[in-house]
N, C-alpha and C positions, 0 to 999 in steps of 0.2 A: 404283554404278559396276560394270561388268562385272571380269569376272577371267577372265585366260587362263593355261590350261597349254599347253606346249609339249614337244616329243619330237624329239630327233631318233638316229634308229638305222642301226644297218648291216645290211643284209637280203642275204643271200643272192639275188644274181638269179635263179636258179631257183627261188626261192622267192617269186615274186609276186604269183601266184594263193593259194598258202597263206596271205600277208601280207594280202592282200581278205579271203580267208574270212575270216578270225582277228578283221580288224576287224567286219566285218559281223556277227558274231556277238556281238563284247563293246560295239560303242559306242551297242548300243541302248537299252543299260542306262545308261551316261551321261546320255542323253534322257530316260528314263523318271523318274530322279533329277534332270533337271532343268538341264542341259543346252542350249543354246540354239542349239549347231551344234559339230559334230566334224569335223573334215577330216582326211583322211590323203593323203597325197602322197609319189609314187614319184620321186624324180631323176632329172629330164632333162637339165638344166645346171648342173652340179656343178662348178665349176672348181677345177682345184690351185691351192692357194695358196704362196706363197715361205715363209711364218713359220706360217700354221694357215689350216684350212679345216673344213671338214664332216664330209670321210672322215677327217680326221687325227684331229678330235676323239672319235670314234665308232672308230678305228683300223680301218678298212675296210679289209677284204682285194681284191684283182683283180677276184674272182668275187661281189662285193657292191656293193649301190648302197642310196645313202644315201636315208631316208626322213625325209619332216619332216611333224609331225601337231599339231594343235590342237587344244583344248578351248574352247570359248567360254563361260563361266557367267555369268546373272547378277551374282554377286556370292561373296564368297569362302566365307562363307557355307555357300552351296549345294554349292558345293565340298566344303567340308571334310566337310559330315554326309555326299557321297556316296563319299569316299573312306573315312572312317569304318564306313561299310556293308561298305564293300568288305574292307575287312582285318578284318572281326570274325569270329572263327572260327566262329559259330554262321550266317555265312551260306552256304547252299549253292546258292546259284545259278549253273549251270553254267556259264554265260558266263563268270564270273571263275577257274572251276576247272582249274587247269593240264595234271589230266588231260586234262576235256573240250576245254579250246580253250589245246591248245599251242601258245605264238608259236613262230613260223618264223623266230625271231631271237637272237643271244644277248643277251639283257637285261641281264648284267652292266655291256656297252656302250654303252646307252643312256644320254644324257643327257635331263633332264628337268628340267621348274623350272615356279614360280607365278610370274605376271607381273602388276603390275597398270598396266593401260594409262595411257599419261599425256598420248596423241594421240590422237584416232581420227577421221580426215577419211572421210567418206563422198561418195559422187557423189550 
């Protein structure tokens, strides 16, 4: 059975083109570990909500629009050895290196989680 991660962040709107690079650069490496599709999506239709929303959870400022991004894995599996990879300190692949590919976001505010699907209707 597949396994999804999901992201959602508060991006700086001037900073949208950075948020492309940033991913273009780190989510190939996802793929290359294994991977089955990454999506990253910029807010279009964002609405306030009366008790919580998107921007509330993420505490979005004016000048920020909310980002929601996906992982698709095989299986959790695959997942786990590629986040493994990713936090071990003897990896230097620049992709994940915060010098090299600083996000255009504050990460403190991101929300982020393992889902494991329990629908999945296709067309």
């Amino acid at each position: 059975m597949s396994y999804i991660d999901g992201f959602v962040i508060a991006v700086p709107t001037a900073n949208k083109q950075k948020f492309i690079d940033h991913a273009r650069m780190a989510d190939g490496m996802f793929i290359e570990e294994g991977a089955l599709r990454v999506v990253e999506c910029w807010g279009d239709d964002v609405p306030e909500g009366k008790v919580t929303d998107f921007r509330m959870a993420v505490k979005a400022e004016t000048d920020e629009i909310v980002a929601f991004s996906w992982i698709e894995w095989p299986d959790k599996a695959t997942r786990d050895a590629c986040f493994a990879k990713m936090m071990d300190p003897a990896n230097t692949d620049p992709r994940i290196d915060m010098a090299t590919n600083t996000p255009p976001f504050d990460g403190k505010r991101m929300i982020f989680g393992g889902f494991t699907p329990v629908v999945d209707l296709k067309a």
